[in-house]
N, C-alpha and C positions, 0 to 999 in steps of 0.2 A: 117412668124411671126404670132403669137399666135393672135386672138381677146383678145381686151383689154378692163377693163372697163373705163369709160371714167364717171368722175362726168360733168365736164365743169366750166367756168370761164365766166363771162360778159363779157370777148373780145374771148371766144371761146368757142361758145354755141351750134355750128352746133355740130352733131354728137356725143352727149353729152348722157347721161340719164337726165339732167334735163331737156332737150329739149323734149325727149320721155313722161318724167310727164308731160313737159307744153303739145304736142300732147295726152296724155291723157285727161286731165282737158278739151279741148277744145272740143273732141271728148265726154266726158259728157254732158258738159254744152252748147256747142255749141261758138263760135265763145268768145273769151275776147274782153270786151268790149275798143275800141278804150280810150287811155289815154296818159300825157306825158310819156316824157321816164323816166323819175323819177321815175314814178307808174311800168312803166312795168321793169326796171332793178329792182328795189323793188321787184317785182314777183319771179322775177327771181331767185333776191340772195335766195329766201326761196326752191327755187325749187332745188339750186345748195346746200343749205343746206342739203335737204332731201336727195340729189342723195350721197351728200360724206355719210353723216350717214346707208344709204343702204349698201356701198360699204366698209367701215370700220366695217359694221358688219359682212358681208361675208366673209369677210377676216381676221378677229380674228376668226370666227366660221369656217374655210371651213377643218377642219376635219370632220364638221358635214356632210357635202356632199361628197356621196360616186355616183358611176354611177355602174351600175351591168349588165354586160352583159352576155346572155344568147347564149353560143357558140355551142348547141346541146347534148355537152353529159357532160355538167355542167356548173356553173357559177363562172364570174371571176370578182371580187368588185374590184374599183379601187379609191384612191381619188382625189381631182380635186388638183391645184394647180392654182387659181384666179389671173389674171396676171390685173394691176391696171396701169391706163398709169396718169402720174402727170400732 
């Protein structure tokens, strides 16, 4: 089965891209600071905001992504077809 993108949901956060932003942000700034989980499911819903709007833009645009491989005695352009898990 294909890799899939995965936005995430507050009961399924693992394995997410918004879990990759939140490991991003933390890898910037260093460590978020402890809060309830009010704050940080708060965090979250923006982060699982960002990740569905990444992932709805790729996927309205993904003619725009082509991959081009170079076979030796010419090249073969192919486009993706972005497989999105709900």
């Amino acid at each position: 089965m294909p890799t899939e993108l995965y936005a995430g949901t507050l009961t399924n956060f693992n394995d997410s891209m918004a879990k990759e932003i939140e490991n991003a942000l933390t890898a910037l700034i260093g460590p978020l600071p402890s809060a309830p989980q009010k704050l940080v499911d708060d965090r979250r819903v923006l982060f699982i905001a960002i990740a569905n709007g990444v992932i709805n833009h790729l996927k309205s645009k993904q003619a725009a992504v082509e991959v081009t491989f170079d076979i030796g005695f010419g090249t073969v352009t192919a486009s993706t077809d972005i497989k999105v898990r709900p």
